[in-house]
C-alpha positions as CSV (number, residue, x, y, z in Angstrom):
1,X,-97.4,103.6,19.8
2,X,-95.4,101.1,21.6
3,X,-97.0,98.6,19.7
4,X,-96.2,100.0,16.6
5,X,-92.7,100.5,17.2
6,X,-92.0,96.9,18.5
7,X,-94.2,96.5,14.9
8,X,-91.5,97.8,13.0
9,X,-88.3,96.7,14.8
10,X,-90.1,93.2,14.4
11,X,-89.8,94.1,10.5
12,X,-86.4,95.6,10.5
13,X,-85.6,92.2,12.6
14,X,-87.3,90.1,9.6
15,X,-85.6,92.4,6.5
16,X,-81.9,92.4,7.8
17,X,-82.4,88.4,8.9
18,X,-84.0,88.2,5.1
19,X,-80.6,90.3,3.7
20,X,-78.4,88.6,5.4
21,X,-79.9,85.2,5.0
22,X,-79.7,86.2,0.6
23,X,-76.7,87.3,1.2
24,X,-75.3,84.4,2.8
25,X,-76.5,82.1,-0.1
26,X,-75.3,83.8,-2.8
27,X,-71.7,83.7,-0.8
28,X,-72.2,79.9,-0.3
29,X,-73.2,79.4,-3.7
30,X,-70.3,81.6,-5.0
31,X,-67.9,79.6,-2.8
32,X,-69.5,76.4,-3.9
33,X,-69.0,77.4,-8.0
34,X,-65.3,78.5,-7.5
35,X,-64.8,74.9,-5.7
36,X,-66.5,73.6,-8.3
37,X,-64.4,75.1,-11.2
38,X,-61.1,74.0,-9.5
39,X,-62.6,70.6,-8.8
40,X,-63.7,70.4,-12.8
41,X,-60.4,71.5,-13.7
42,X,-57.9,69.3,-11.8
43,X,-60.2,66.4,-13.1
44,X,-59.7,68.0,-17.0
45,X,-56.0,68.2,-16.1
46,X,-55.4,64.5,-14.5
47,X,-56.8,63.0,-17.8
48,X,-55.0,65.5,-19.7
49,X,-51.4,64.2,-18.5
50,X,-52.7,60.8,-18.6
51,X,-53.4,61.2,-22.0
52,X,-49.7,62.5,-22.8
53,X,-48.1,59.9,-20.7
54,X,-49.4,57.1,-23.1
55,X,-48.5,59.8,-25.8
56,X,-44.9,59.5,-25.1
57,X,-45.2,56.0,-24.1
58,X,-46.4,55.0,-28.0
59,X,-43.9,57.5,-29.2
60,X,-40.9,55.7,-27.9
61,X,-42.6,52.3,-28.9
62,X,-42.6,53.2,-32.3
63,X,-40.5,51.4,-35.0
64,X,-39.8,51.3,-38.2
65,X,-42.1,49.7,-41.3
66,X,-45.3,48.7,-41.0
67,X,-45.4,49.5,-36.8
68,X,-44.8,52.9,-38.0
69,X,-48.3,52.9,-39.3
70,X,-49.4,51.4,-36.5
71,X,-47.9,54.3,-33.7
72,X,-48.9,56.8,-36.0
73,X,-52.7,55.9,-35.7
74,X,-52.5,55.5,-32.0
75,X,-51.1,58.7,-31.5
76,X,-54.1,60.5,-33.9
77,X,-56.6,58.1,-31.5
78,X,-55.0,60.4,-28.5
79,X,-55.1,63.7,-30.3
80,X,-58.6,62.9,-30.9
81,X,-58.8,62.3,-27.4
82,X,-56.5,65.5,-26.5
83,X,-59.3,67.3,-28.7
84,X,-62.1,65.8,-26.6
85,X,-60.5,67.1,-23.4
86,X,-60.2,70.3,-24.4
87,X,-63.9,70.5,-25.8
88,X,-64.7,69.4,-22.5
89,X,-63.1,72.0,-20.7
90,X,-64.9,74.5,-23.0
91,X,-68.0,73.0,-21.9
92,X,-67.4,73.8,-17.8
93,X,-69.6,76.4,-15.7
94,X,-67.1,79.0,-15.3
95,X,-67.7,82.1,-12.3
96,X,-66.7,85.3,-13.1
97,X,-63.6,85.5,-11.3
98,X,-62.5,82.5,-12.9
99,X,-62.5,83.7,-17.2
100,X,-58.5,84.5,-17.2
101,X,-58.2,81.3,-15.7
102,X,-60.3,79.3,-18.1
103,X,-58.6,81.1,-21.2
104,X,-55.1,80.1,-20.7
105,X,-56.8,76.4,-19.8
106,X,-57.8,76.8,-23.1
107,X,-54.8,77.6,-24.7
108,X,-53.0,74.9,-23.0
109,X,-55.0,71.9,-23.4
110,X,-55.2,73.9,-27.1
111,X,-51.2,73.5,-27.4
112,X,-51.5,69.6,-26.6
113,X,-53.6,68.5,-28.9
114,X,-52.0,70.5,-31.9
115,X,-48.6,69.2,-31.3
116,X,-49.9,65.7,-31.1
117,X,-51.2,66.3,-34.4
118,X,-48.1,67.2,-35.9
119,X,-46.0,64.4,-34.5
120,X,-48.2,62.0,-35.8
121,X,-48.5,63.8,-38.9
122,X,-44.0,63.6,-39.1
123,X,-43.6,60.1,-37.5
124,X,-43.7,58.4,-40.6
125,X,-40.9,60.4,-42.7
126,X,-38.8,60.2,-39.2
127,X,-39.0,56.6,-39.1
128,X,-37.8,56.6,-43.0
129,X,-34.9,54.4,-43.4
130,X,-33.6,57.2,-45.7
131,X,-31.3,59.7,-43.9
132,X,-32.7,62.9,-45.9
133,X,-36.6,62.1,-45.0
134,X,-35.8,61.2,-41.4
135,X,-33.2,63.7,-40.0
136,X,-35.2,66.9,-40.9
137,X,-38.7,64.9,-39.2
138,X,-36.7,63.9,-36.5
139,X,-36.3,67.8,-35.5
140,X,-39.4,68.9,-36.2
141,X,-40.7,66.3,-33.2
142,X,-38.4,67.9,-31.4
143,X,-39.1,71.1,-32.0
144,X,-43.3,70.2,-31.4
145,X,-42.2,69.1,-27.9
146,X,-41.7,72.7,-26.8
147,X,-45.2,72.7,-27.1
148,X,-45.5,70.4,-24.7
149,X,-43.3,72.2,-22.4
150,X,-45.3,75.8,-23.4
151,X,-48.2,74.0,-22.7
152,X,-47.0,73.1,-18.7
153,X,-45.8,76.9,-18.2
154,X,-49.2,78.4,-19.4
155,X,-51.2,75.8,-17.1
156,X,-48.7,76.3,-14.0
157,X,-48.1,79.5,-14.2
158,X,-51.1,80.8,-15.2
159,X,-54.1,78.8,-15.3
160,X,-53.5,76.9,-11.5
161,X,-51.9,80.2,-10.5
162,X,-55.0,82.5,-11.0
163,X,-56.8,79.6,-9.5
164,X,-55.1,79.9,-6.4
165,X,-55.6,83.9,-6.3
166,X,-59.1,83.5,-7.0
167,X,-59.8,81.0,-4.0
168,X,-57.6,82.9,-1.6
169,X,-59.4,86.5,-2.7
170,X,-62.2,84.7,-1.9
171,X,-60.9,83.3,1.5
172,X,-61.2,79.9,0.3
173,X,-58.8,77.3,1.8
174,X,-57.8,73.6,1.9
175,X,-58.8,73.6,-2.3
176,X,-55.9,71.3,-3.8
177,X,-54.7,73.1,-7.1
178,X,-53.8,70.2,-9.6
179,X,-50.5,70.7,-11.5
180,X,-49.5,69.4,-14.6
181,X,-46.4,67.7,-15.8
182,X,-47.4,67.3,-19.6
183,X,-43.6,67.0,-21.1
184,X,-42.3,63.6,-19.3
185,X,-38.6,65.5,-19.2
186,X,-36.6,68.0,-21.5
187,X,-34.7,65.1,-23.1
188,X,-37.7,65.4,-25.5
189,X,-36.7,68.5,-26.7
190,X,-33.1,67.6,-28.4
191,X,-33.4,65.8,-31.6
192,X,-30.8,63.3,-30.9
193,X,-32.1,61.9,-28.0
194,X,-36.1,62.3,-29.5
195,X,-34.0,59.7,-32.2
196,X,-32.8,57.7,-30.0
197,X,-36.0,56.8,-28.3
198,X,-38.4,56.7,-31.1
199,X,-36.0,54.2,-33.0
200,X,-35.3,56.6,-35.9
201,X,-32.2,54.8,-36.9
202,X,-31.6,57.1,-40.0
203,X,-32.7,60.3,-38.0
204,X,-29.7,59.6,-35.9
205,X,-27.8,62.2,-37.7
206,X,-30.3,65.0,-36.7
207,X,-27.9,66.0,-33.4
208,X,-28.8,69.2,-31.3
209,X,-26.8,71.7,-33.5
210,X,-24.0,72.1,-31.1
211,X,-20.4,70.6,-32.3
212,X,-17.7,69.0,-30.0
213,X,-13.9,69.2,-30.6
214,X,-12.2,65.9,-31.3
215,X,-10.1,64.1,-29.0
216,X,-6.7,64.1,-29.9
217,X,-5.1,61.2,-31.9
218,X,-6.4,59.9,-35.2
219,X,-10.3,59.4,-35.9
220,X,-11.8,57.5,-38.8
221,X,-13.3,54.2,-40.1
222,X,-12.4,52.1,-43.2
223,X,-14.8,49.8,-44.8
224,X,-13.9,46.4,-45.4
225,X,-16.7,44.4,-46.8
226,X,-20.0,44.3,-47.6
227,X,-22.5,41.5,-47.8
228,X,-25.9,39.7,-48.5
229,X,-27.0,36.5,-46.7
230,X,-23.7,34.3,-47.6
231,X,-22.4,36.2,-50.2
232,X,-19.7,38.8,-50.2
233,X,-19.9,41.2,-52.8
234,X,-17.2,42.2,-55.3
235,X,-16.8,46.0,-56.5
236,X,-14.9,45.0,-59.9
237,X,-17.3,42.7,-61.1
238,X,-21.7,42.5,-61.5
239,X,-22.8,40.8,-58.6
240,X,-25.7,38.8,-59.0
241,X,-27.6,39.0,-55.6
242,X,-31.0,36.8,-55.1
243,X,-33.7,39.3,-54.0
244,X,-36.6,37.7,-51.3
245,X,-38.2,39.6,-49.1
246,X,-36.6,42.6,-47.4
247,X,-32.7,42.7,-48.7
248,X,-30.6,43.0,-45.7
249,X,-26.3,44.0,-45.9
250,X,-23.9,43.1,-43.6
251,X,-21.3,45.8,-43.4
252,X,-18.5,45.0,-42.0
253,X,-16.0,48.4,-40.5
254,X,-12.8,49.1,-39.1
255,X,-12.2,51.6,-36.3
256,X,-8.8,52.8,-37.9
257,X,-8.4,55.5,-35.5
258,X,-6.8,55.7,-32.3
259,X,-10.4,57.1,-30.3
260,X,-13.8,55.7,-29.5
261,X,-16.1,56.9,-32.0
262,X,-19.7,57.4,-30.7
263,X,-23.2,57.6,-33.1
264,X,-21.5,56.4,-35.9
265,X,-23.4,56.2,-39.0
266,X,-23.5,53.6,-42.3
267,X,-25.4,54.2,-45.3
268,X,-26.2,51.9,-48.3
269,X,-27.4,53.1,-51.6
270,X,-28.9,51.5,-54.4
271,X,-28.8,53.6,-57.5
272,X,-29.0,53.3,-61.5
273,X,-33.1,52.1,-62.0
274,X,-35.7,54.2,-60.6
275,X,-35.8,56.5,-57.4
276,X,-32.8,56.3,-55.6
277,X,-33.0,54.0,-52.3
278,X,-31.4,54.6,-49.3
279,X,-31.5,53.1,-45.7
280,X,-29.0,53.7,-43.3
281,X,-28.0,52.2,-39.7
282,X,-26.3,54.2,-36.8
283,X,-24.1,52.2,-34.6
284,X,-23.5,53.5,-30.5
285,X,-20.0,53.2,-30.5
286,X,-16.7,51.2,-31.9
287,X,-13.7,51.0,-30.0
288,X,-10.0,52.2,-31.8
289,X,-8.5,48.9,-33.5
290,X,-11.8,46.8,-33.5
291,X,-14.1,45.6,-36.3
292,X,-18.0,45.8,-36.3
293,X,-20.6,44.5,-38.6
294,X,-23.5,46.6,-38.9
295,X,-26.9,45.5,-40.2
296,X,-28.6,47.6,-43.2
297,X,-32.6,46.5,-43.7
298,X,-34.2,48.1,-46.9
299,X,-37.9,48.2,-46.3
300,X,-38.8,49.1,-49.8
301,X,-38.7,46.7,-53.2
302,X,-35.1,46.7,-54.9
303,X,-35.7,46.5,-58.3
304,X,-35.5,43.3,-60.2
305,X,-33.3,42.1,-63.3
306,X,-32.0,45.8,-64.0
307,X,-28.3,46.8,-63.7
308,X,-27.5,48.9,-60.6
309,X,-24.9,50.3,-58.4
310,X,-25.1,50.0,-54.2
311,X,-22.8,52.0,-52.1
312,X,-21.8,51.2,-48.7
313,X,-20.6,53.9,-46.7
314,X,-19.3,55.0,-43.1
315,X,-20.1,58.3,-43.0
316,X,-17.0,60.5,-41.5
317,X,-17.0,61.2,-38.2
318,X,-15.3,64.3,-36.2
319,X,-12.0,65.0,-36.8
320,X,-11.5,62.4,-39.7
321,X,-9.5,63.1,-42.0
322,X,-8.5,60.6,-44.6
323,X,-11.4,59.3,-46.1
324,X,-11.3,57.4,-49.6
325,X,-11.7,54.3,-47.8
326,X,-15.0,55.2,-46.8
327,X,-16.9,54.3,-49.4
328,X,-17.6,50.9,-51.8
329,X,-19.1,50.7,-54.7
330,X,-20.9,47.3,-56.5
331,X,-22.1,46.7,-60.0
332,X,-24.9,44.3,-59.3
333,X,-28.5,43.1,-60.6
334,X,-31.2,41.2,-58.1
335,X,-32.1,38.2,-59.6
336,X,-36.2,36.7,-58.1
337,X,-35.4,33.2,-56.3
């Protein structure tokens, strides 16, 4: 009898060592998948910003023309990659404990590479030399880099934040929990300074929908001439103009006011054959009394040997209020070399 009993306390011994022992593995192995995850994740979410940094990088490298083409490809060559992450991060061993996690990792990395679509997809028309194609792009960038910002809350706030339950639930510590910082800094978000840096001369115009009183004193600008390579033109008389290459004005304004004007904008237009064509320069600020010439590049073909009409223009600024000697017109015809 004594033998038996030690028998069977031997076994009991043996069955809770064998429990124990299972039991113990499955919580390593647990602890080991939900290190695992957040390991898999931060490493998802380091490329991730990396991947928007050189996003915003190309974006404010972009210019107009040809480069435009050029920035638009490179940002589709990151969406693709912004697509690759997130097929990636569908692709990770996720615990149990860790699904709400994953889903709003997800939606986030889901965020990034859809906005990055659409800015590439408006970059063109923003970098348009025409005011009317550029101004509404311009804003809708803007408005895709909430997105961005969307994208950061959902991660932070919910993705790395369930994360952290998760590990301490589990009694899981010195786990670093990556963040993310996928919008550089909110100055993306207002469409005159997304203008500003992406060199969207004619989206300059697109401002942030707020309006400022004018100083007081007297505000305006005057034109006072307007010309190509050498020649100034006339407005009472056709103006033969020799057309080779891109055709550049020279347009020469007068700060008649009394105030520092800021952002101010001038447009030339070339009318009477064809589409309308339009480009348009934006100049930082003049100074009350003072002159400035401002450089107009059309990107497009004028067209050749057929009568048309360009008008130069300062475009009124706030408070303004005469204004009949903001605009010129020309009768002219661009003669090939």
């Amino acid at each position: 009898m004594v033998r038996r009993a030690a028998a069977v306390g031997i076994g009991l011994v043996v069955v809770l060592l064998l429990v124990f022992g299972i039991k113990g593995c499955l919580n390593g192995a647990k602890e080991q998948s939900l290190k695992d995850y957040n390991r898999d994740v931060s490493s998802v979410i380091q490329d991730a910003d990396a991947n928007t940094e050189e996003f915003f990088g190309k974006l404010a490298g972009g210019e107009s023309d040809t480069a435009s083409t050029d920035v638009q490809s490179d940002i589709n060559l990151l969406r693709l990659r912004a697509q690759g992450l997130t097929k990636r991060a569908e692709e990770l061993d996720v615990p149990g404990d860790m699904k709400p996690a994953q889903r709003n990792l997800l939606l986030s990395l889901s965020l990034l590479q859809e906005a990055m679509g659409k800015v590439a997809l408006k970059l063109p028309a923003a970098l348009s030399t025409d005011s009317a194609t550029a101004v509404p792009a311009v804003r809708s960038i803007a408005g895709e880099m909430q997105a961005f910002d969307a994208a950061n809350v959902v991660y932070n706030r919910r993705t790395a934040a369930l994360i952290k339950q998760v590990l301490d639930d589990n009694e899981i510590t010195g786990q670093v929990i990556q963040s993310s910082s996928f919008l550089q800094n909110l100055g993306w978000l207002q469409p005159s300074t997304v203008a500003k840096r992406i060199d969207a001369q004619a989206g300059r115009g697109a401002g942030d929908g707020g309006s400022t009183e004018p100083l007081p004193g007297l505000h305006g600008h005057g034109l006072v001439a307007v010309s190509i390579g050498d020649k100034t033109l006339t407005p009472d008389a056709a103006n033969r103009i020799s057309a080779t290459g891109n055709v550049t004005f020279a347009v020469k304004i007068a700060n008649q006011g009394e105030n520092p004007e800021q952002e101010v904008r001038v447009r030339v237009r070339i009318t009477g054959a064809g589409d309308p064509l339009r480009a348009e320069q934006v100049v930082d600020q003049t100074q009350a009394g003072t002159e400035a010439t401002v450089t107009v590049r059309f990107t497009k073909a004028v067209p050749i040997d057929k009568p048309v009409t360009i008008r130069a223009e300062v475009i009124p600024v706030n408070g303004e209020g005469k204004t009949e000697n903001n605009v010129l017109d020309f009768p002219a015809i661009f003669r090939r070399n």
